[in-house]
C-alpha positions as CSV (number, residue, x, y, z in Angstrom):
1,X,120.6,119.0,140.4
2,X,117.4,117.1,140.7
3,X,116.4,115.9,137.6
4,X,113.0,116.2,137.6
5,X,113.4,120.0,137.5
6,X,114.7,120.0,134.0
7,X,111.3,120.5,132.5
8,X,111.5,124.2,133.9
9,X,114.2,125.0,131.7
10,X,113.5,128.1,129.6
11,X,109.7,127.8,130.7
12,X,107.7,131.0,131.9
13,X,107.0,130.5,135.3
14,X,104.6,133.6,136.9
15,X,105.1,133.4,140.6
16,X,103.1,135.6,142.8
17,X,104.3,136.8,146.0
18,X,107.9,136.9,144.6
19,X,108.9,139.6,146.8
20,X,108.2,137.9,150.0
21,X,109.9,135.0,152.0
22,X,108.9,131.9,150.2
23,X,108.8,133.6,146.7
24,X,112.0,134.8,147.0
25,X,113.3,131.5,147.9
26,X,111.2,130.0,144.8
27,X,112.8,132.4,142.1
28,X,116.4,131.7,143.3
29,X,116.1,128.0,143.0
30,X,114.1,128.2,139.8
31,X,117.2,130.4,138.5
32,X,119.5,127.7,138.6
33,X,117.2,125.9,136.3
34,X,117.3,128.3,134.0
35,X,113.7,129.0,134.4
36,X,112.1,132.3,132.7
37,X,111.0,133.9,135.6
38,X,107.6,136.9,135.7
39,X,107.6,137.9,139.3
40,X,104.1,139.7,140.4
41,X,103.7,141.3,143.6
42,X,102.2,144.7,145.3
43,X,105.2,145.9,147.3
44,X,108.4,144.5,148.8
45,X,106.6,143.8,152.3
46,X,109.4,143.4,154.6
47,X,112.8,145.7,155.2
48,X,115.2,143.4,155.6
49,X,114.0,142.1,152.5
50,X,115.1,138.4,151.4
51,X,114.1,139.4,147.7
52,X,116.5,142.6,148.0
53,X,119.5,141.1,149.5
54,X,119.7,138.1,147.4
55,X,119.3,140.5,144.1
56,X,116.2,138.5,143.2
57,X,115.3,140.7,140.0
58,X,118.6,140.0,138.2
59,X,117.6,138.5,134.5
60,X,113.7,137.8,135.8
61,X,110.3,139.9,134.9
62,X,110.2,142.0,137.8
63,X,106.5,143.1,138.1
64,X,104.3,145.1,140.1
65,X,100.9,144.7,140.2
66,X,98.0,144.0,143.2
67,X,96.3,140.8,143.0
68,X,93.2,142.0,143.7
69,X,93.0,144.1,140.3
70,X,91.6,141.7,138.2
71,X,91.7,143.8,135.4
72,X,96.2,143.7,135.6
73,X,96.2,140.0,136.7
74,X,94.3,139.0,133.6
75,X,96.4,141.0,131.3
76,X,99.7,140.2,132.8
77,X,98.6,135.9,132.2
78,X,97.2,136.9,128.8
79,X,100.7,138.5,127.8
80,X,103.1,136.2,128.9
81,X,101.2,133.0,128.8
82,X,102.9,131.2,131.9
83,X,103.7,127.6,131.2
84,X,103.3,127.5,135.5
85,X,102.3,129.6,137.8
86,X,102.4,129.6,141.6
87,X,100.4,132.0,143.8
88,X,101.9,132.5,146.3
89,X,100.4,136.1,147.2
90,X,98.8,136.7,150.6
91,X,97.9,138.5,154.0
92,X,99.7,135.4,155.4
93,X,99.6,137.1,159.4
94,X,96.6,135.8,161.6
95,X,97.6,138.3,164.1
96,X,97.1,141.0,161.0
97,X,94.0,139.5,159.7
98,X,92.4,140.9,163.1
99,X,93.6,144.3,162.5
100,X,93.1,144.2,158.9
101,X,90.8,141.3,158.0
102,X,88.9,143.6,154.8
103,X,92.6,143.5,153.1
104,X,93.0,140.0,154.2
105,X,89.8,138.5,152.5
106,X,90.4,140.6,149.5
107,X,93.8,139.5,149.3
108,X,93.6,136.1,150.0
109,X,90.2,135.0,149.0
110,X,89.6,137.9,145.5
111,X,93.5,137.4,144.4
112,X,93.0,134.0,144.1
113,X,89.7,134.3,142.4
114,X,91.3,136.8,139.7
115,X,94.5,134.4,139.2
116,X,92.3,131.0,138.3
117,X,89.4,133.3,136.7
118,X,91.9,134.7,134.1
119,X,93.3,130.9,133.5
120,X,89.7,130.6,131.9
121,X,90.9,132.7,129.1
122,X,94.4,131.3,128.6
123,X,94.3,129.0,125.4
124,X,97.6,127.0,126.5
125,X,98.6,124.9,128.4
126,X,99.5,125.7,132.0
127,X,100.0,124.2,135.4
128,X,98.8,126.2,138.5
129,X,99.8,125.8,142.3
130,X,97.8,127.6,144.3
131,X,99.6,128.3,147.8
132,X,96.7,128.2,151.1
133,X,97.5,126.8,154.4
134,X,97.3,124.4,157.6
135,X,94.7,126.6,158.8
136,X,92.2,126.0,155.9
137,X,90.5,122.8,158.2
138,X,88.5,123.1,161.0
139,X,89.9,123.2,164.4
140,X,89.0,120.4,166.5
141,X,92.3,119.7,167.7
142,X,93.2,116.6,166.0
143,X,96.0,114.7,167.0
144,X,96.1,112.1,164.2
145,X,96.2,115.4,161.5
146,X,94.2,116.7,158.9
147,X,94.1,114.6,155.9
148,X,93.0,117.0,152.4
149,X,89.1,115.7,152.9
150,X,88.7,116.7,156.3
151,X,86.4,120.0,156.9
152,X,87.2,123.5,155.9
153,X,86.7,126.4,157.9
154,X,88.2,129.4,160.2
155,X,87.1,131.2,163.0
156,X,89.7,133.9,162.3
157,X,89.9,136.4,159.0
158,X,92.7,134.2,158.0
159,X,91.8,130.8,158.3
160,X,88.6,131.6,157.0
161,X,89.8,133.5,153.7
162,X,92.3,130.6,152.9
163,X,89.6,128.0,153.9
164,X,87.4,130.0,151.1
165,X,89.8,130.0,148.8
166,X,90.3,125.8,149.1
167,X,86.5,126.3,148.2
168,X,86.8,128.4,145.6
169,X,89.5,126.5,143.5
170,X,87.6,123.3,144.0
171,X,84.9,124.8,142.6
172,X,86.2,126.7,139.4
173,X,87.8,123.4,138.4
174,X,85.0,121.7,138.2
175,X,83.2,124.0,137.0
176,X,85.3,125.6,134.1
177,X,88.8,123.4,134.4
178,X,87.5,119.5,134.3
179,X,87.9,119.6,130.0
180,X,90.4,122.3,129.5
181,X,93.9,122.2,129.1
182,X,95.0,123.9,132.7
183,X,96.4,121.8,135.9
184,X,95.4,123.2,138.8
185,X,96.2,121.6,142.2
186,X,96.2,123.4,146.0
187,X,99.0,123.2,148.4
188,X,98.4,123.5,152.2
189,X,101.5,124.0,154.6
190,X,102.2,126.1,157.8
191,X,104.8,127.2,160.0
192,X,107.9,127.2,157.2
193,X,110.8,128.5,158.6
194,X,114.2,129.5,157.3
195,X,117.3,132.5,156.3
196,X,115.8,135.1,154.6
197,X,112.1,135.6,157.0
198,X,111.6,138.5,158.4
199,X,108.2,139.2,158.3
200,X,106.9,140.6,161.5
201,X,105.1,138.9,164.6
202,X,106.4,135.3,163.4
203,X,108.9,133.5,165.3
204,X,112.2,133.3,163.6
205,X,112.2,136.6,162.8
206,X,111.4,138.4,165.6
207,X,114.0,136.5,167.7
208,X,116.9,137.4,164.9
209,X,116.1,141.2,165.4
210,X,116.3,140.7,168.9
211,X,119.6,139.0,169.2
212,X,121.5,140.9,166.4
213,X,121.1,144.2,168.6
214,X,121.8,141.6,172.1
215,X,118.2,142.3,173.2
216,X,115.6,139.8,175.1
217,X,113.0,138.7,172.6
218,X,109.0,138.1,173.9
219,X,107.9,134.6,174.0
220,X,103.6,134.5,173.8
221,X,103.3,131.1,173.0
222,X,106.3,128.6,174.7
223,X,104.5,125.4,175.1
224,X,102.1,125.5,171.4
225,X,103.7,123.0,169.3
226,X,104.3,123.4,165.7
227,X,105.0,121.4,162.5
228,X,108.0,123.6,161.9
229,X,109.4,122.5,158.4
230,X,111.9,124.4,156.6
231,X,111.4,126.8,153.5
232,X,113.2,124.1,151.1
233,X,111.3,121.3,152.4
234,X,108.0,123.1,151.4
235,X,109.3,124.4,148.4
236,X,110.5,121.0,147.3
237,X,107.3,119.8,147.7
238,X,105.1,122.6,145.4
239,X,108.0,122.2,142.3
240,X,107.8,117.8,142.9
241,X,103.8,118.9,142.5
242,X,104.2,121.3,139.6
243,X,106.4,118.4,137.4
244,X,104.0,115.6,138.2
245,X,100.6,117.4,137.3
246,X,101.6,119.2,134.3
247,X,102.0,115.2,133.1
248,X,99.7,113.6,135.2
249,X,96.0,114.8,135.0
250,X,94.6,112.5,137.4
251,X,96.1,114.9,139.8
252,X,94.3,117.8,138.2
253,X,92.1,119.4,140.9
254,X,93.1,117.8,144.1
255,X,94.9,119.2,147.5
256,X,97.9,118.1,149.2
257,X,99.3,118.6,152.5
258,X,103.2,119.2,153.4
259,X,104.6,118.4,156.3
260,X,106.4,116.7,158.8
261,X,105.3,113.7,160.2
262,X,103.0,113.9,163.0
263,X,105.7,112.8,165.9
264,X,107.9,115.8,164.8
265,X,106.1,118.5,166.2
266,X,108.3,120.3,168.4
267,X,107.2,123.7,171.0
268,X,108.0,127.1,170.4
269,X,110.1,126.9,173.5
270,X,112.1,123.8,172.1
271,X,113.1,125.8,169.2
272,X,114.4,128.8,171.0
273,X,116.4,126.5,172.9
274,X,117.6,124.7,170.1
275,X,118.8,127.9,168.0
276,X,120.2,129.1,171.2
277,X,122.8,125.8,170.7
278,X,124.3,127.9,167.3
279,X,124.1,131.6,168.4
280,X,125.2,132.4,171.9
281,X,123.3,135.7,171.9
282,X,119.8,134.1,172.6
283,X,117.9,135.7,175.3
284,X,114.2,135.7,175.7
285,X,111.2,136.1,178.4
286,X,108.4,134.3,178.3
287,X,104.9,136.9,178.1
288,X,101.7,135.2,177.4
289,X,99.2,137.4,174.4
290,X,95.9,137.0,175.1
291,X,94.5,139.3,172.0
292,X,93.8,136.6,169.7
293,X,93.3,132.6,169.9
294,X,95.9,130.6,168.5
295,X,95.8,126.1,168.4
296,X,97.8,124.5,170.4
297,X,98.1,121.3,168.0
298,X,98.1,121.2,164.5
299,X,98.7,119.0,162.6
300,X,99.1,117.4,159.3
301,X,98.4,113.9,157.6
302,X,101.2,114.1,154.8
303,X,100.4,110.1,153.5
304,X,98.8,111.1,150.3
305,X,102.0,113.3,149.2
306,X,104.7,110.4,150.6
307,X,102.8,107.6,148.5
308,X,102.1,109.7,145.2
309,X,105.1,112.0,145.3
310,X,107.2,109.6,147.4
311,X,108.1,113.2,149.2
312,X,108.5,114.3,152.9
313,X,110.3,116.3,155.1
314,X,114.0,115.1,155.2
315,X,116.1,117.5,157.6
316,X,116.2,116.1,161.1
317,X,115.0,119.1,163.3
318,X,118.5,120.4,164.7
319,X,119.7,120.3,161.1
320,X,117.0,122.7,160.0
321,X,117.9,124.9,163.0
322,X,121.2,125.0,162.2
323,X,120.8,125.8,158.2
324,X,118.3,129.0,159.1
325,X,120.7,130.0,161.5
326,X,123.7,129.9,160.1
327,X,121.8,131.9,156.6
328,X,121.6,135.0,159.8
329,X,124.9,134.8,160.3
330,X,126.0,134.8,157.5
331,X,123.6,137.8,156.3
332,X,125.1,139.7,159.4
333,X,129.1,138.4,158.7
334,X,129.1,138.7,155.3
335,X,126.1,140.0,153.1
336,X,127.6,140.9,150.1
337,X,127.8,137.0,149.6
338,X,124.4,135.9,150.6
339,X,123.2,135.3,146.8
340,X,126.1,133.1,147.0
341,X,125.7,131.3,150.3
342,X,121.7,131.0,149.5
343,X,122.5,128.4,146.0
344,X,124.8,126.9,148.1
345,X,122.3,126.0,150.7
346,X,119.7,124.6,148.0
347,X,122.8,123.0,146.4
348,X,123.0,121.1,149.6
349,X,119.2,120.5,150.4
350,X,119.3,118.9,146.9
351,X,122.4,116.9,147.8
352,X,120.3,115.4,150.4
353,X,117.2,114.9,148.1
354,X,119.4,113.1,145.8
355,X,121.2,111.1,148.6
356,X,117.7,109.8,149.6
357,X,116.7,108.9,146.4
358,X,119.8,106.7,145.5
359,X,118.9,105.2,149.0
360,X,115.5,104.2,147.9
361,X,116.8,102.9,144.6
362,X,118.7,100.7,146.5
């Protein structure tokens, strides 16, 4: 157990977007902290669900409510007065954010206006991670990676709404948060990967659908590299965050990137090829999508978060294959036991956290 992650013990932790991939992920390992967990989200967005199979709403707050209502957000952080809270809600699909992009800026842009506008009116203490992403900067194709001062902007629905919402969190902290007793900080990460994903027109997930029925899966993008990290290594990152700015203030109000390093991006095509190594049923044809621009590099600088949180991405990229894949199989082999199978793989990503850190110590 990582013992930093003591302090969530018996604290009320309000995560949004508990239903979905990464929230889901979030609630189990704050579980086995004992962690006194008020899940808020609209709907259970995906079937397969990751929050369904692993029987996330055992012994938590299992809530539904839209984060655009501000009117129900406010109410629901008056009530139960979260000691932390990560947002983690979104329209998180670019592809969708073209179809959709009214929902998407609401979503994205008002639901995290309503979640820091009612933290004006809490009169505790709380710590706040607000979830964006990689896409928040301005495209310009850098190769040396966006650092947290560089530019914001979008040209798509997406990137633009989380680009707004960077703006928008800067600004209410120094506006309302600079003297009060809330932590607020922003998180930007992109193309997290791992068991449990199966939202639709991302990677991972179409390809499992594909190959659990033996079908050939549609490849639109084989050369666009990637910072592919895995779910735990992002995760990692936003609870390492949460402990150090609920006692550090100078970290009130700033934005960090997770990531790998810059030399670790790897091509779509290199990770069908790799998964392909651990699941023989891998077929795919390669069908370039024109409907909607996508980068071809993007990166991230991740030094501020390796010198202040001393974190960064530790599975080598076969090893973060092989954990996602072998979460599928096992969800295909033997599902009544992936709550169990799910702690176990945190248990071991912590292992290797801990391994690490005795290294360091050395």
């Amino acid at each position: 157990m990582i013992k930093n992650f003591k302090i969530f013990k018996k604290k009320k932790i309000l995560i949004t977007g508990h239903t979905g991939f990464k929230g889901s992920w979030l609630v189990i390992w704050l579980k086995l902290y004992k962690a006194k967990i008020i899940g808020v989200s609209n709907e259970i967005p995906t079937k397969p669900s990751n929050y369904l199979i692993n029987r996330v709403t055992k012994d938590i707050v299992d809530l539904r409510a839209d984060v655009r209502d501000l009117n129900k957000i406010k109410k629901i952080i008056l009530k139960y007065k979260p000691d932390f809270i990560f947002h983690l809600a979104a329209q998180s699909l670019v592809k969708t954010s073209y179809k959709n992009p009214i929902y998407t800026w609401q979503t994205n842009l008002n639901g995290t206006l309503n979640i820091i506008e009612s933290l004006r009116y809490l009169k505790k203490k709380c710590t706040a991670i607000i979830v964006t992403s990689d896409k928040c900067y301005k495209n310009i194709e850098k190769k040396s990676g966006y650092n947290e001062n560089d530019q914001l902007s979008g040209d798509d629905p997406y990137s633009a709404s989380k680009a707004s919402a960077e703006i928008l969190c800067n600004s209410y902290f120094k506006s309302f948060f600079i003297k009060k007793n809330i932590q607020i900080c922003t998180v930007r990460a992109g193309n997290v990967i791992g068991g449990g994903d199966w939202s639709k027109d991302r990677l991972i997930p179409d390809c499992v659908r594909f190959w659990s029925k033996n079908k050939k899966v549609i490849i639109r993008s084989p050369n666009s590299t990637r910072p592919w990290q895995h779910v735990f290594e992002a995760l990692f990152g936003y609870l390492i965050l949460a402990t150090r700015v609920h006692s550090d203030k100078t970290l009130n109000g700033q934005s960090f990137n997770f990531g790998p390093s810059k030399n670790k991006n790897y091509s779509v095509i290199r990770v069908i090829k790799t998964v392909r190594k651990f699941w023989t049923q891998v077929k795919y044809i390669i069908k370039k999508d024109n409907f909607f621009k996508e980068t071809n590099i993007l990166n991230l600088n991740t030094h501020k978060v390796k010198k202040i949180l001393k974190w960064n991405c530790i599975l080598k990229f076969e090893e973060m294959i092989l954990i996602l894949t072998e979460w599928y199989k096992c969800f295909y082999n033997d599902k009544k036991n992936i709550l169990n199978f799910s702690k176990k793989q945190i248990l071991y990503y912590e292992s290797l956290i801990e391994r690490r850190n005795n290294e360091i110590l050395k």
